[in-house]
N, C-alpha and C positions, 0 to 999 in steps of 0.2 A: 649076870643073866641078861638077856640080849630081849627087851621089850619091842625097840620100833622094828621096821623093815630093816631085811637084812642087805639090801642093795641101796646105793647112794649115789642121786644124782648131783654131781657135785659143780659140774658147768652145764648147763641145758639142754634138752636136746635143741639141736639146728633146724629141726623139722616137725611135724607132725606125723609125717610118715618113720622116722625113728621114734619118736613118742608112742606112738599106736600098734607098733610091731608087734614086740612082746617076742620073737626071737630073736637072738644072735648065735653071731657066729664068728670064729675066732679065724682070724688069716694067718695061715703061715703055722708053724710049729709052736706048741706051747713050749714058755718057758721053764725051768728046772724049776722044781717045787723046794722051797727051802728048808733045812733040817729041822723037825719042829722043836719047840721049845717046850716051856711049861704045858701047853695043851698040843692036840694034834691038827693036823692044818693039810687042806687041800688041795689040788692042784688048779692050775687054770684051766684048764679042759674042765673040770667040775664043776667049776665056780659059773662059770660059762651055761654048762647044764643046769644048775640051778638055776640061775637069773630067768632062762626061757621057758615061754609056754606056749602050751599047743595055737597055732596061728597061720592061717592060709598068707597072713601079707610074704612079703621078701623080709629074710634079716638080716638084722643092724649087723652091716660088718666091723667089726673090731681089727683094727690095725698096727695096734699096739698094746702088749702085757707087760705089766711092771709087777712084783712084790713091794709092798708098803705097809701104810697102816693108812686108817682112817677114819673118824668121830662115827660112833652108833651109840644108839641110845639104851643105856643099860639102866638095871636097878641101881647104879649107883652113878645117876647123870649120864651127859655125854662125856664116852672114854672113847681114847686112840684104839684100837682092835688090827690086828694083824690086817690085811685085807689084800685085792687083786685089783690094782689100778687100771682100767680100760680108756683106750682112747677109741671113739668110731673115724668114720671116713669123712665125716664131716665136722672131727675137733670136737664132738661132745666127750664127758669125761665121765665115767661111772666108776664108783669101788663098789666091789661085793666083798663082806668080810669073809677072809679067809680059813675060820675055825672048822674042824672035820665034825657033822652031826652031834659023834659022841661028845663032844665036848659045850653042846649050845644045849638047854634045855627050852621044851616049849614054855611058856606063863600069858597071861592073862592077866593084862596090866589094870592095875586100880585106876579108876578115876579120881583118889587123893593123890594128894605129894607130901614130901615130909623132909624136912631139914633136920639134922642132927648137931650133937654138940655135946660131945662126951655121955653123963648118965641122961640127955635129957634130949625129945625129939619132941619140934612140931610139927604136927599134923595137921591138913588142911581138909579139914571132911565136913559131913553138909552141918548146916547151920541148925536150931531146934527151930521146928514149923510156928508161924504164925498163930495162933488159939482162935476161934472164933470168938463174935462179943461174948459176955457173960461165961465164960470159960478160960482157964488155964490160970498160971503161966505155964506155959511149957519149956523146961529145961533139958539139955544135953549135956552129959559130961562123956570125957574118953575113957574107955577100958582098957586093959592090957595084959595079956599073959603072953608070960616068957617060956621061952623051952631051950636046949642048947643051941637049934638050928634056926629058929625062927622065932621070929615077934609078932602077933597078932595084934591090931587096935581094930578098934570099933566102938558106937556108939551108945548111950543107956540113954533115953528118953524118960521124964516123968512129966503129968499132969495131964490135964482132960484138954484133947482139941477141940471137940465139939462137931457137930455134922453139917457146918456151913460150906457154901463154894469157894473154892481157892481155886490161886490160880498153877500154873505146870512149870512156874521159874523157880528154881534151885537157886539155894546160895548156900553160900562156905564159908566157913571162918574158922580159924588158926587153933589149936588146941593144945595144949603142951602135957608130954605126957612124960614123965618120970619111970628111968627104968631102975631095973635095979644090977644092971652092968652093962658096957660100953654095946652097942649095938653089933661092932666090930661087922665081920663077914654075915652075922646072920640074916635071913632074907626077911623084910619086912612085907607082910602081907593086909589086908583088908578083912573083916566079918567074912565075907566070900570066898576067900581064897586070891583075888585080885593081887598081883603085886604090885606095891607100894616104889616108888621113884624116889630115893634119897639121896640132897645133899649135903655138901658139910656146910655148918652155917658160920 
């Protein structure tokens, strides 16, 4: 599942006016779309239309298409991903990954991460709040229910905080959660729905 941006600038732009554009346009005839594989896969005239958006500047001419692969950041790290190699007129370098809609779902990335290792992940999620004087301890431990497709974690709080001022900084700390089978393809998500960003540890 495809968390960050789906375009990657992978040599900079050379300008500010290719930075600030936000169209392109492809020179020359797009290249043959390759037969797809495992998933389905779009052409460079598409990839192309996807990258831009609506924009009174001039656009970024592209002057070269390649089929490739290239690093996007998914639920399960940064992976290679099929992608559309561009070059502009000034040497910049972008890939937009290549996958066709049906095959990219939208998500709503969690603000934890989580490292796996067989029956066992850890999760990086907020830390239990400070107590005011004369109150608490206040403790956090991790939750988790499994299902075939997915794994949910989140947090169970107990103890009294108390109604003093705090301040608005977050912290995290590491949480090891115990499943009861390999995490394998299933999508790990947050209390919210968030998805969870896992590596192998």
């Amino acid at each position: 599942m495809l968390l960050g941006e789906p375009l990657a600038v992978e040599r900079g732009f050379a300008s500010n006016e290719e930075k600030l554009s936000g169209r392109y346009e492809l020179v020359g005839p797009p290249p043959a779309t390759p037969e797809p594989g495992a998933l389905p896969l779009i052409g460079a005239a598409e990839a192309v239309a996807a990258m831009s958006r609506p924009s009174d500047r001039p656009p970024v001419k592209l002057v070269r298409a390649e089929f490739g692969t290239a690093r996007f950041r998914t639920d399960r790290g940064a992976l290679e991903l099929p992608a559309w190699r561009f070059t502009t007129e000034s040497g910049s370098s972008l890939a937009r990954q290549a996958l066709a809609p049906s095959a990219v779902w939208p998500a709503r990335p969690s603000m934890y991460t989580a490292t796996e290792d067989g029956l066992e992940l850890e999760v990086t999620m907020l830390a239990a709040p400070q107590a005011c004087p004369g109150h608490g301890p206040v403790t956090a431990e991790a939750v988790v229910a499994e299902s075939a497709t997915s794994v949910a974690v989140g947090l169970r709080t107990a103890g009294e905080l108390g109604g003093c001022p705090r301040t608005a900084d977050l912290r995290t700390q590491p949480y090891r959660v115990a499943l009861s089978a390999p995490l394998g393809a299933r999508l790990l998500v947050d209390g919210q729905g968030g998805v969870v960003e896992v590596t192998k540890r």
